[in-house]
N, C-alpha and C positions, 0 to 999 in steps of 0.2 A: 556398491551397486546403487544407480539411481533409481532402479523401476521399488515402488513397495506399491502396498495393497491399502485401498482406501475408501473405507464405508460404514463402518463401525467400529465402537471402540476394540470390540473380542472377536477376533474370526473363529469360523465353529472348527473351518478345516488349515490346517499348514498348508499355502500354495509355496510350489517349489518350483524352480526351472533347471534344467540341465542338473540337479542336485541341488540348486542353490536356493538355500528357504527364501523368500522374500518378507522383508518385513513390513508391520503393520504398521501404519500411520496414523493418530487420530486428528492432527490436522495438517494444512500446508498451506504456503502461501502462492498463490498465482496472482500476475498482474497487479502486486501490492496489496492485494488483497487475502483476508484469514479466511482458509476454507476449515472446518471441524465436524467432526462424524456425527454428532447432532444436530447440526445447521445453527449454529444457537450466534448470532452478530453480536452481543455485547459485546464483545472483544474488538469485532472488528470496528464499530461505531465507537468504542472509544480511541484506537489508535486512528482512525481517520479524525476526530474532533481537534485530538493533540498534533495534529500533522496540519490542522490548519490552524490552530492557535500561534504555532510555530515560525507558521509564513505569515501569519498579521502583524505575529511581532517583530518580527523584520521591518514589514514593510513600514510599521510605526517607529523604527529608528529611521529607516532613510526618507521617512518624511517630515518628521522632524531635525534633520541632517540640513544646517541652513550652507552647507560649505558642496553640496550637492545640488549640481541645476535644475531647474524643473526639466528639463528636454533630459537629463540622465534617467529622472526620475520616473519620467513617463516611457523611458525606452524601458528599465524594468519591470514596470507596470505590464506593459505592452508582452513583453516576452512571457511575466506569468500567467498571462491570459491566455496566450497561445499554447505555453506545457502542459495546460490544466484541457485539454481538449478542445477550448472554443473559438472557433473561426469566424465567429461573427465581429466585425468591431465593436470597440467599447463607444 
């Protein structure tokens, strides 16, 4: 079952549906994002840090890549700009 229950680490009461216990969560991820029943981010500041150290280091192989044109290189430029939400030009 997909539905569980999510707000703290201990629930005081068992929610059940049609008999079926549900269970408790103490985190989930939405949106790429760590949600945890404390609200407590270090977790997720550091998986978002390594997810962009990730994509620098990419992008410092293919710019360093002299067998790569500048026009490829700007076209992936260009696209990660755009996955990452920003619609404004570079």
């Amino acid at each position: 079952m997909k539905t569980k229950v999510f707000g703290s680490r201990v629930t005081r009461r068992k929610i059940s549906v049609k008999g079926i216990e549900i269970e408790n969560s103490e985190k989930f991820t939405y949106l790429r994002s760590n949600i945890t029943h404390d609200l407590d981010c270090k977790k997720e500041i550091s998986d978002r840090i390594a997810r962009a150290l990730a994509s620098l280091t990419a992008l410092e192989r293919l710019r360093k890549n002299k067998s790569i044109s500048l026009q490829t290189k700007l076209s992936v430029l260009m696209c990660m700009h755009v996955k990452h939400g920003n619609d404004k030009k570079l």
